[in-house]
C-alpha positions in Angstrom: -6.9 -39.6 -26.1 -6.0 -37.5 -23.0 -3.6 -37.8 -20.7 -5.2 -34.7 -18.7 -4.8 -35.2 -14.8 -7.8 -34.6 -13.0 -7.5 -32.9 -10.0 -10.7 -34.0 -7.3 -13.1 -30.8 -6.5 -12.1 -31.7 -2.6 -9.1 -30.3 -3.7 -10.9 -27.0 -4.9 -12.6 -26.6 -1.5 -9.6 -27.3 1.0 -7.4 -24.9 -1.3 -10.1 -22.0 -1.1 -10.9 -22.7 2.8 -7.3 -22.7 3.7 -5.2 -21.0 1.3 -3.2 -18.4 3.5 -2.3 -16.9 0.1 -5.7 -16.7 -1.3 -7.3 -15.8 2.2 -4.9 -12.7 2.4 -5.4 -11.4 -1.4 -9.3 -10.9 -1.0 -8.6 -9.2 2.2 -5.7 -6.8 0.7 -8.2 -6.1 -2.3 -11.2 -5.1 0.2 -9.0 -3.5 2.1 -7.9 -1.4 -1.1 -11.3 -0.8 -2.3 -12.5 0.1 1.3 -9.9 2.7 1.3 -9.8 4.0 -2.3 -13.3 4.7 -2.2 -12.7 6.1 1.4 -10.2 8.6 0.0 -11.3 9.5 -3.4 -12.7 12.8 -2.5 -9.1 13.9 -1.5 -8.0 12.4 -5.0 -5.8 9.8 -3.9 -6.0 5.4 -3.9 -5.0 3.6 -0.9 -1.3 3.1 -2.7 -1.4 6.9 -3.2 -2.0 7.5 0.3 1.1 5.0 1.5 3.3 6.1 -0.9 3.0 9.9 -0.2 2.8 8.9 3.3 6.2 7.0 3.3 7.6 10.1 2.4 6.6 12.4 5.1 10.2 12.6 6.6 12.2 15.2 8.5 15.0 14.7 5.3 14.0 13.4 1.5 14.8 9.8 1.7 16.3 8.1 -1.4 14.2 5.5 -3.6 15.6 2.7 -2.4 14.0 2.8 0.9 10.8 3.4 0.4 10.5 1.1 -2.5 11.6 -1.8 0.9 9.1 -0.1 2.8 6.2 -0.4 0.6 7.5 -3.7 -0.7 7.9 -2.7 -4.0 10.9 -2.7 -6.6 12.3 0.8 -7.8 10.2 0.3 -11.2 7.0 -0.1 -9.7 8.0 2.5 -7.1 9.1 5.2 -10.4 5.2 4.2 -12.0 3.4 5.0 -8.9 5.7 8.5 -8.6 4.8 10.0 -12.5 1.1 10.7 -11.1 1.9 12.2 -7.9 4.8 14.0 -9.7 2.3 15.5 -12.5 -0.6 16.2 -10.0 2.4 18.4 -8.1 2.6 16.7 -5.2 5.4 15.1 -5.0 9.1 15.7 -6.2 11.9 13.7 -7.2 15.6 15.2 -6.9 19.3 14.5 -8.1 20.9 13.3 -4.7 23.8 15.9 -4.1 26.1 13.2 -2.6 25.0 10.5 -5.2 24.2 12.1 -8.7 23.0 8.5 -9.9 20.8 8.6 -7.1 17.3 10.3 -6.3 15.7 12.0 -3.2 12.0 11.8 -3.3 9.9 14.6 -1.2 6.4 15.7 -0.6 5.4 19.9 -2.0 4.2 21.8 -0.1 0.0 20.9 -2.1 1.0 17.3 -1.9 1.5 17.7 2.3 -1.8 19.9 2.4 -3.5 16.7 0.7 -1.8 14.2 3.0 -2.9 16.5 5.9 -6.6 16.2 4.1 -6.3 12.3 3.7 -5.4 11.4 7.2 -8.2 12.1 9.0 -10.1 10.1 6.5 -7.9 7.6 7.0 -7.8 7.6 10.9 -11.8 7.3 10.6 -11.9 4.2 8.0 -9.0 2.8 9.9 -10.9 3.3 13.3 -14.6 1.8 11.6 -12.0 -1.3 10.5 -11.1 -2.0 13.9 -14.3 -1.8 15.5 -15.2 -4.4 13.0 -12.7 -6.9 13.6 -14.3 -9.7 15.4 -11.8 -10.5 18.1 -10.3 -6.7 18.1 -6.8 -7.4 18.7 -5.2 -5.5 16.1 -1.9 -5.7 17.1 -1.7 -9.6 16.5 -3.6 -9.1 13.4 -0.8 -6.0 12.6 1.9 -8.9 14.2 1.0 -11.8 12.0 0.7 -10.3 9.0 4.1 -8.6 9.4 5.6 -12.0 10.2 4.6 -13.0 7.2 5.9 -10.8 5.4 
């Protein structure tokens, strides 16, 4: 005999028509799919693109920074590095005033695709907003990092 609880299919239907959590997620991932397919011909995902972005500084900045910026722990953050790092694009350098530390920078190939990507981005990003219903991206941009 079971003592299985069953949970009523109402329940189903309120959790997928109101799920913040689960509303967001399918957005991310069509967001991400929009914009990896948007940028493949420069070679790079949507992550790529942020990442490689986040480091277009005046100074190297270290890990730990953009690893908060892109909301990611320093693990993820070294993963996402070895392709960019093999490809040439990007480098990551002993800190002189922090041996235990690393400073991660664009080369000179990985800026020249960055320079490629953004106007690819500019136009996706520019198509998205056009699309938005209300087009008020800035409480769209607002909410989303006040969720965060």
């Amino acid at each position: 005999m079971s003592n299985a609880v069953e949970i009523p299919f109402s329940t189903t239907i309120l959790v997928r028509d109101t799920c913040l959590c689960l509303h967001v997620q399918r957005a991310a991932r069509a967001l991400a799919r929009l914009f990896d397919d948007a940028l493949r011909p420069v070679g790079l995902t949507n992550g790529q693109f942020s990442l490689m972005m986040s480091l277009n500084r005046p100074e190297p900045p270290p890990m730990g920074p953009v690893a908060t910026l892109l909301a990611m722990d320093q693990t993820t953050l070294t993963a996402a590095l070895k392709p960019l790092q093999r490809r040439g694009w990007v480098n990551v350098t002993q800190n002189a005033k922090d041996k235990r530390r690393r400073l991660l920078s664009l080369t000179p190939e990985g800026k020249a695709v960055l320079a490629a990507a953004v106007p690819i981005w500019e136009s996706t990003h520019a198509s998205l907003e056009d699309a938005l219903p209300d087009g008020d991206m800035g409480r769209l941009r607002r909410d989303l990092q006040a969720l965060a």
